[in-house]
C-alpha positions, 0 to 999 in steps of 0.5 A: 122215408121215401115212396120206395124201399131199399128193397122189397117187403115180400112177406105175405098176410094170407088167409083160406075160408069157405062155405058151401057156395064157394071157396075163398083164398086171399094175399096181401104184400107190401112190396117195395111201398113204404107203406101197406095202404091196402085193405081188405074184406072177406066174409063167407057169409054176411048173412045165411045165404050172402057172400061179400068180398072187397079190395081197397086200395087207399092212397095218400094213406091207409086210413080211408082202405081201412075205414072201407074194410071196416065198415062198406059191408055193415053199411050194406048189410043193414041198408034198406034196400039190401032187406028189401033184396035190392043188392045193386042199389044198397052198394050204390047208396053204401059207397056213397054212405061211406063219405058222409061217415067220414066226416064230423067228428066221429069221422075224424075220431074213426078215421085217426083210430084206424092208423094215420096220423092226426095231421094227415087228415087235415082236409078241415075248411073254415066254416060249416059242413055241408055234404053234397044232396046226393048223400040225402037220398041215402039211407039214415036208419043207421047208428052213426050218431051225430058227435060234438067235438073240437072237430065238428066241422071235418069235412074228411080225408084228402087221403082216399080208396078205391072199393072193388066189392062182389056180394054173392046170393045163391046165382047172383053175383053184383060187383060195385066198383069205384076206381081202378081195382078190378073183379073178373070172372072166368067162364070157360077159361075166358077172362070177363071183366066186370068192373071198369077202370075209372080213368080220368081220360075215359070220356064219362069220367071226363066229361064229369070232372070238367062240368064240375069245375075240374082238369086233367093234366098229364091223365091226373085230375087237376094234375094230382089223383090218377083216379076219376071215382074214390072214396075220400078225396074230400078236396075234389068233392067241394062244390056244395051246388052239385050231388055227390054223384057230379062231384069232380070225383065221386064214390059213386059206383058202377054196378054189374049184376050176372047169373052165375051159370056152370060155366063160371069157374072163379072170381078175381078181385084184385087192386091195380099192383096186380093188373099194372103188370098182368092183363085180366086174361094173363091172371086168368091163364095163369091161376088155371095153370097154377090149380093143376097143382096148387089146392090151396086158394091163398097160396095160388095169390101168393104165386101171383105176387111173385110173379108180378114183383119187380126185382128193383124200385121203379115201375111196375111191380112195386105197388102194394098188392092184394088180391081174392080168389074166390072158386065156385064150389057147385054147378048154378043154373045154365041161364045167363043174364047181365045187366049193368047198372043203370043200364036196362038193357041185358049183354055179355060180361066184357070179354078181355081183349088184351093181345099180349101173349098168355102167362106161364107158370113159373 
């Protein structure tokens, strides 16, 4: 079968929750892909007074989104730095985490669970493991135990995701980002991004690739990945004289840390199906038009997909679509700081400054 359908799969895996901070609706669509390599994560309550949402959008298979849904969070709940309060650097060293775990053969085991076929994870190379010294200063208090088996020596999936993940306590919201799914925030109609596409021709992710022995070609590193920052992707993480965080491509995340205030009206996470076809302000607009008449969050994604499904193969509007909306239930403090990681110096979410023309509802 190939990249494409003979026509589109439309029917969509949705699902409604709350608690007494927020709301939530979430959609998943196949489209015209020949396969669903999205996934996805939702949990009102990670612990009493945390929320986390995720957006993992895999590539060259669904084993890595999967993995990512599975496990990012729990890695987070259960880091350090999360118990000591420090939500910026748990994402961080989590993202990172989630590489190492997918080696061994517990990765391999895990990985092959999860749905892709064993061949489809060969990215196994003659000799020893060996993961890069930026995965030392991660966190090892967990139960990820050690396996023996006849694939010890995996080094992890060529195939990889992205991860667009947004951990909510009380005011404080910290998205962490690697790759090209997006989290936006509305405040007072206006689309903010809080994540960053991570682009091979955006100049830091350039500059690392080619330090790292890396090239782009045609806006692919080494001519293949579209993508600067995934999870996976071991074959662009295999100079075992670099961290993990200089790898050709690495997990790494960008971390961004705001207070929520009253003006906040809803959160965005979504994968590139969506922004492909629709510039961060135009969802923004078009999801406001849509709560006049619409309560239910899920069936508001819903609307989204058919607005952006192309009507033949090719294009936009043919990817895999996932997408969170997540509505603020109670007013927050009128203070507003954000930071972004490793900056130290605080300023304002980034406005979208897309020209095109606002969407209307159909």
């Amino acid at each position: 079968m190939g990249i494409y359908l003979s026509a589109p799969k439309t029917e969509k895996a949705s699902e409604d929750g709350e608690n007494d901070k927020l709301r939530f609706g979430l959609s998943s669509m196949q489209g015209w892909r020949a396969s669903m390599e999205d996934a996805h994560a939702a949990i009102p309550y990670l612990d009493e007074s945390t929320s986390y949402f995720g957006v993992y959008d895999g590539h060259g298979g669904k084993a890595v989104s999967k993995f990512c849904a599975k496990y990012l969070h729990q890695q987070v709940l259960k880091s350090e730095s999360y118990r000591a309060g420090d939500i910026s650097t748990s994402l961080q060293k989590s993202f990172l985490r989630m590489d190492d775990m997918m080696r061994g053969q517990r990765g391999w085991r895990e990985l092959a669970v999860l749905g892709d076929k064993i061949e489809k994870l060969s990215g196994m190379l003659e000799g020893f493991i060996w993961s890069p010294r930026g995965s030392e200063a991660n966190d090892n208090d967990d139960d990820w135990a050690f396996e023996e088996g006849p694939h010890s020596d995996f080094t992890g999936p060529n195939s990889g995701s992205t991860a667009c993940v947004a951990v909510i306590r009380g005011n404080k919201l910290v998205v962490g980002n690697a790759g090209d799914s997006r989290c936006v925030l509305s405040r007072k109609g206006q689309a903010h991004n809080l994540s960053k596409d991570h682009k091979p021709d955006l100049e830091a992710e350039k500059d690392r690739i080619l330090k790292a022995g890396g090239f782009i070609q045609v806006g692919r590193v080494n001519g293949s990945l579209n993508l600067a920052r995934a999870i996976g992707d071991m074959e662009f993480k295999q100079n075992k004289y670099l961290p993990a965080e200089k790898q050709i491509v690495t997990a790494d995340p960008d971390v961004t840390s705001v207070e929520l205030c009253d003006d906040d009206e809803f959160l965005v996470i979504a994968c590139d199906g969506i922004w492909d076809c629709m510039s961060s302000q135009q969802l923004v607009d078009f999801i406001h038009q849509q709560l006049k008449t619409e309560n239910k969050l899920s069936a508001v994604c819903e609307k989204v997909f058919d607005r952006c499904l192309a009507p033949t193969a090719g294009g936009e509007g043919c990817d895999n679509m996932t997408m969170i909306l997540i509505q603020f239930k109670k007013p927050s403090s009128p203070d507003v700081s954000v930071t972004n990681q490793p900056q130290s110096s605080a300023q304002p979410p980034e406005t979208d400054k897309s020209s095109e023309k606002k969407v209307e509802s159909k």
